[in-house]
C-alpha positions in Angstrom: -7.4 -18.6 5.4 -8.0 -15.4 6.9 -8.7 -14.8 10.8 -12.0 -14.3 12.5 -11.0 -10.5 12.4 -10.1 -9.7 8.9 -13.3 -12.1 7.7 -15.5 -9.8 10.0 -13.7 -6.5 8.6 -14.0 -7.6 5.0 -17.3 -8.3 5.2 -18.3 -4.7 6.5 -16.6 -3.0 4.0 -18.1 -5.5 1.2 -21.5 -4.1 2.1 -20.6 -0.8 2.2 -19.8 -0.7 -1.3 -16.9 2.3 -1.0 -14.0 1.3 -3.1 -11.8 3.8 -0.8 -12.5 1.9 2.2 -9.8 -0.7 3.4 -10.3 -3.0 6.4 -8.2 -3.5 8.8 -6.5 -6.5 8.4 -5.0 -7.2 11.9 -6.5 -7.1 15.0 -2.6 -5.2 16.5 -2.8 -2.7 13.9 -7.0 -1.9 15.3 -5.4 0.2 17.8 -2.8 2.0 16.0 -4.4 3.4 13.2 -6.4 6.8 13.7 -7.2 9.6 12.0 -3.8 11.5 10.7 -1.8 8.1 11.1 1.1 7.8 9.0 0.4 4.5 6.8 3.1 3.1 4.4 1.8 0.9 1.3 3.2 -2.1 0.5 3.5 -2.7 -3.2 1.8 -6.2 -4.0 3.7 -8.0 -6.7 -0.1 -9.8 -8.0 -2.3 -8.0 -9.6 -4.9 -10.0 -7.4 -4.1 -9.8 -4.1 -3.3 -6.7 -2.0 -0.9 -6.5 1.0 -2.4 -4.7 4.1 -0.5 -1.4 4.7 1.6 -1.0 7.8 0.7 2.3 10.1 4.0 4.0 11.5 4.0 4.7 15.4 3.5 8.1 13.8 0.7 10.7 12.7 1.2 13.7 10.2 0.4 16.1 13.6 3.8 14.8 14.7 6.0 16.5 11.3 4.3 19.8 11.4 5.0 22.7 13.6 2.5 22.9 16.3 -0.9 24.5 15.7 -2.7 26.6 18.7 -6.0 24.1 17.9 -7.2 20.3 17.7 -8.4 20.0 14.5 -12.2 19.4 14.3 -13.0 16.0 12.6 -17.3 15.5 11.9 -18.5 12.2 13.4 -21.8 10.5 12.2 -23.4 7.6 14.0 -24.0 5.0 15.3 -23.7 2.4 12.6 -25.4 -1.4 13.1 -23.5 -4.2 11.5 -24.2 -7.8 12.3 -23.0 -10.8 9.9 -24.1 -14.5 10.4 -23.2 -17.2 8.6 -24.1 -20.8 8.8 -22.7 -23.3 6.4 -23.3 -27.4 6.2 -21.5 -29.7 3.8 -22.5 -33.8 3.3 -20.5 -36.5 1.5 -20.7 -40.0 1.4 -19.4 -43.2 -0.4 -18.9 -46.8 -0.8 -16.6 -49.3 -2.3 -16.6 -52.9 -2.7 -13.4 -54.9 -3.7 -13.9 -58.1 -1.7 -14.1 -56.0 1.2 -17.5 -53.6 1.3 -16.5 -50.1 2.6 -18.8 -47.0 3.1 -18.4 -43.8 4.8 -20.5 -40.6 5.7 -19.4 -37.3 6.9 -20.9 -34.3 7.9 -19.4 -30.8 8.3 -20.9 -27.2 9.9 -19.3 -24.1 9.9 -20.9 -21.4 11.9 -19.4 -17.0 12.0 -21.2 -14.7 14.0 -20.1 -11.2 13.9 -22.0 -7.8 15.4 -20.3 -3.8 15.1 -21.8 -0.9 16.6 -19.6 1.5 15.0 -19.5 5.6 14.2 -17.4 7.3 11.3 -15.2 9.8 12.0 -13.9 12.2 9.0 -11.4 15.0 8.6 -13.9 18.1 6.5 -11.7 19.3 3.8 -12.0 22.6 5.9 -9.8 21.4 8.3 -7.0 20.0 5.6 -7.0 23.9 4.4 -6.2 24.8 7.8 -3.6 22.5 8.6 -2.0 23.1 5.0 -1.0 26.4 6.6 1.4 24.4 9.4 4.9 24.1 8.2 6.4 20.9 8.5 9.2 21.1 12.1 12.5 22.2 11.5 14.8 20.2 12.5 12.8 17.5 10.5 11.8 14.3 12.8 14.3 11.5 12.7 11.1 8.8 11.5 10.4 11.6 8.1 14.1 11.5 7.6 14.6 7.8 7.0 11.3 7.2 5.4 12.4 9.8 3.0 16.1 7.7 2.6 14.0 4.6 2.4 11.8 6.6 -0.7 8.5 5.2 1.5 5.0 6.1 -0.3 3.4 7.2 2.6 -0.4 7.9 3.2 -2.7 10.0 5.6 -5.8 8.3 7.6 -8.4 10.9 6.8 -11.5 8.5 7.4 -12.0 6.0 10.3 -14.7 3.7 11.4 -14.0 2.3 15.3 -16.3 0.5 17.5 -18.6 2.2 20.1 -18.1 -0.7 22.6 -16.4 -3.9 23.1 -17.4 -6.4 20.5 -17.8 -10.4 20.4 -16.6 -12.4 17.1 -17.4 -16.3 17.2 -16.5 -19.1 15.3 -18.2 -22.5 15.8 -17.0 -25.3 13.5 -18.5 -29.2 14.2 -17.4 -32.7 12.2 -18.9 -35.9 12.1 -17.6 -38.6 10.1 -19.1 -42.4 9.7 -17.3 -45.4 9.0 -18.4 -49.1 8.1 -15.8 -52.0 6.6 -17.7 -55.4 5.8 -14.7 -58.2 5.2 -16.1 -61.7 3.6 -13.2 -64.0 2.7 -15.5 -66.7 0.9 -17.0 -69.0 4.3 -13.7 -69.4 6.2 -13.9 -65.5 7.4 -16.5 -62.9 7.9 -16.2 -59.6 9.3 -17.7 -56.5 9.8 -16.9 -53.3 11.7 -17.9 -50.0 11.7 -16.6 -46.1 13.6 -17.2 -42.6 14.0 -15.9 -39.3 15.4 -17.5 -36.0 16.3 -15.7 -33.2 16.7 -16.7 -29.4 17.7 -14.4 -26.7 18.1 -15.6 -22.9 19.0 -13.6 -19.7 19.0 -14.1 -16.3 20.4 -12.1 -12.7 20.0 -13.2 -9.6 21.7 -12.4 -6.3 19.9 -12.1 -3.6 22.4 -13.8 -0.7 22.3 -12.0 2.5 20.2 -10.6 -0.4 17.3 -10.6 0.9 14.4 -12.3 -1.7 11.8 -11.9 0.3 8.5 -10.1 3.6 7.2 -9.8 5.6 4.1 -6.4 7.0 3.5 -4.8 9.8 1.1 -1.6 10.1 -0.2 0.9 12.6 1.3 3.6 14.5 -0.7 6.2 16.4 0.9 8.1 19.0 -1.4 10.8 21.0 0.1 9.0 22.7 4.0 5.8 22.4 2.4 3.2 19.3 2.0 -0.1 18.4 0.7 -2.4 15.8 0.4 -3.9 14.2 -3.0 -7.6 14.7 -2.4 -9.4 13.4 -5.8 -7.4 10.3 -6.6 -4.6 7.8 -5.6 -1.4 8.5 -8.6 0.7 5.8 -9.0 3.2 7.9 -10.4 3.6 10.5 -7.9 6.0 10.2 -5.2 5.9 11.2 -1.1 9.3 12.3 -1.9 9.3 13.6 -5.4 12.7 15.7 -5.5 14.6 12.7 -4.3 13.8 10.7 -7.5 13.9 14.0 -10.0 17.4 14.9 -8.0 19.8 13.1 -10.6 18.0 14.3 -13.7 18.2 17.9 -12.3 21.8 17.2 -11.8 22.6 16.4 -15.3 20.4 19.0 -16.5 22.3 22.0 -14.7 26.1 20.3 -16.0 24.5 20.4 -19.6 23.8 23.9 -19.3 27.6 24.8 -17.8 28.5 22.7 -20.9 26.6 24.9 -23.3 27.6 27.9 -21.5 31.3 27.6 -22.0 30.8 26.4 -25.7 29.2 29.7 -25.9 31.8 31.8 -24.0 34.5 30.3 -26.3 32.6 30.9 -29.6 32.0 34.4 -28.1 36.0 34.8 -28.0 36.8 34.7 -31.4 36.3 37.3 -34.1 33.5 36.8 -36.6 36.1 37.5 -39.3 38.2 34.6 -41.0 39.7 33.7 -44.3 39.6 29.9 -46.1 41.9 29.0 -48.5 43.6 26.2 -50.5 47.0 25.3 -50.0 48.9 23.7 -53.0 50.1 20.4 -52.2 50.0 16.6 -53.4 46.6 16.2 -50.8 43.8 18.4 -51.2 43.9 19.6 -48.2 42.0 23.4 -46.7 43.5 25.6 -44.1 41.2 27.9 -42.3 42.9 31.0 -40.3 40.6 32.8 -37.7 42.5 35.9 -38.0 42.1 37.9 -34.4 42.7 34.1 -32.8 45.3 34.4 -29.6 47.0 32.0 -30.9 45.9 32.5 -34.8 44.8 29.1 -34.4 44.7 27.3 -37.6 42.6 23.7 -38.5 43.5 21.7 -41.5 40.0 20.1 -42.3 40.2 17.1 -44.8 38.1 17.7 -48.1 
C-alpha cells in the first residue's frame, strides 16, 4: 500500500498526462533530487511495476571542470494542485444455525492533498553550453566506482518542488455491528449484541523546496567527453559504453596481429615452387618451395 506521499505524487503526475514525468516516491529522496542530480535506475525484473530510482549525493556540476557561470534554468509558475478523495464501503450479513447471527459494518476512507508548485527546466541552450565543460581530471572517486559498478545513470533536467510548506491528511473511520440470538429449544434463550468504532487520522508536512516530480535524461560518458540523450530513453546504450565494448575490442586488435603475421610469413617465401610425384607404394605429393630457408618441404596426402 503506498504512503500518503507517493499516493499524493502519483496522483499529480496522473493528471498531468507526461509520460516523462516520474514522482517522487519517497518523502527522503524530496530533498535530494534537483536539477543536474545524478539518479541511478534500478532495473525492475516485472514488466508491471517500476522501482523508484535512487539520486546519488551527487550532481553532473560536480564531474565537470568548473564553469565561470551558474547555468540559467527557465522557471514557470505557480502550479495549483489539490486532490480529495472520499470513499465509504457497507456490508452486512446474517446466519441462522440454531443460533441467529447478523452483523453490519461500515468503513470511510478520506485523502486530502493540496500543491502549490512551479517547474523548473534546464533550455537545451544551456546543455550546449555545459557540453563545452570537460569532465575533472583526476576523475571523482563517486564516477569511478559507478563506472566499476557499470551504473546507468541519468541527469535531472526537469523538476517540479513546492512553493511553500504543504499539508497531506489521511482520515480513515470503522464501525462494525454485531448481534448473536442463542435459543436452545425452552430450557435456554439468549441474545446479545456489540460494536466498535474506530477513527484514525494522519498528517505529513512536505517542506517547502521538495521536489514532488522530475524528468530525467540519460548520461553517457565516452572517454573526457559526455553527453546527454535528449529525444529518447535507449535501452541499449550504456553510461559507460567502452567498458562493455572493451573485450570485443581486445579480441578484435589480437585477430588482426594474427592476420598480420600470417601475412608477414606468406610475404617470406618466394612465389616460385615446383610439385611433383614421388614413386612409391602410397600415392603420396611432395611440394618444394624452392627459395625456402630451410627449402621446407610438405608431403600432402592425395
Amino acid at each position: 500500500m503506498p504512503s500518503m506521499f507517493e499516493r499524493a505524487t502519483k496522483e499529480l503526475v496522473k493528471e498531468t498526462g507526461d509520460k516523462e514525468l516520474r514522482p517522487v516516491s519517497y518523502m527522503t529522496n524530496a530533498t535530494k533530487i534537483n536539477c543536474f542530480t545524478l539518479v541511478q535506475r534500478n532495473k525492475s525484473l516485472s514488466l508491471f511495476w517500476k522501482l523508484p530510482d535512487t539520486p546519488l549525493d551527487v550532481s553532473l556540476l560536480h564531474i565537470l571542470e568548473p564553469g565561470t557561470s551558474v547555468p540559467d534554468a527557465v522557471v514557470k509558475g505557480p502550479v495549483l494542485f489539490s486532490d480529495t478523495v472520499f470513499n465509504k464501503q457497507q456490508a452486512g450479513g446474517s446466519m441462522d444455525a440454531g443460533a441467529g447471527v447478523s452483523f453490519s459494518g461500515e468503513a470511510t476512507q478520506f485523502h486530502g492533498s493540496s500543491f502549490e508548485c512551479q517547474i523548473v527546466t534546464i533550455p537545451y541552450e544551456t546543455w550546449t553550453e555545459l557540453l563545452k565543460r570537460k569532465l575533472r581530471d583526476p576523475e571523482p572517486s563517486i564516477l569511478g566506482q559507478c563506472r566499476k559498478a557499470r551504473m546507468k545513470l541519468y541527469v535531472v533536467t526537469e523538476i517540479v518542488e513546492l512553493l511553500k510548506d504543504t499539508e497531506l491528511k489521511d482520515l480513515s473511520s470503522e464501525n462494525i455491528l454485531g448481534k448473536l440470538c442463542i435459543n436452545l429449544k425452552v430450557l435456554l434463550k439468549g441474545e446479545g449484541q456489540g460494536g466498535g468504532h474506530k477513527v484514525r487520522e494522519k498528517k505529513l508536512t512536505v517542506p517547502q523546496g521538495s521536489v514532488v516530480a522530475y524528468r530525467r535524461k540519460q548520461l553517457v560518458i565516452k572517454g573526457k567527453g559526455w553527453d546527454i540523450l535528449h529525444i529518447a530513453e535507449d535501452d541499449k546504450e550504456k553510461t559507460f559504453p567502452e567498458e562493455n565494448s572493451g573485450i570485443f575490442q581486445n579480441k578484435k586488435k589480437e585477430s588482426l596481429k594474427e592476420e598480420d603475421s600470417a601475412a608477414t610469413t606468406a610475404s617470406s617465401f618466394s612465389p616460385s615452387s615446383s610439385l611433383f610425384v614421388q614413386p612409391g607404394g602410397n600415392s603420396c605429393a611432395t611440394l618444394v618451395i624452392g627459395d625456402c630457408p630451410a627449402k621446407a618441404i610438405k608431403k600432402l596426402s592425395i
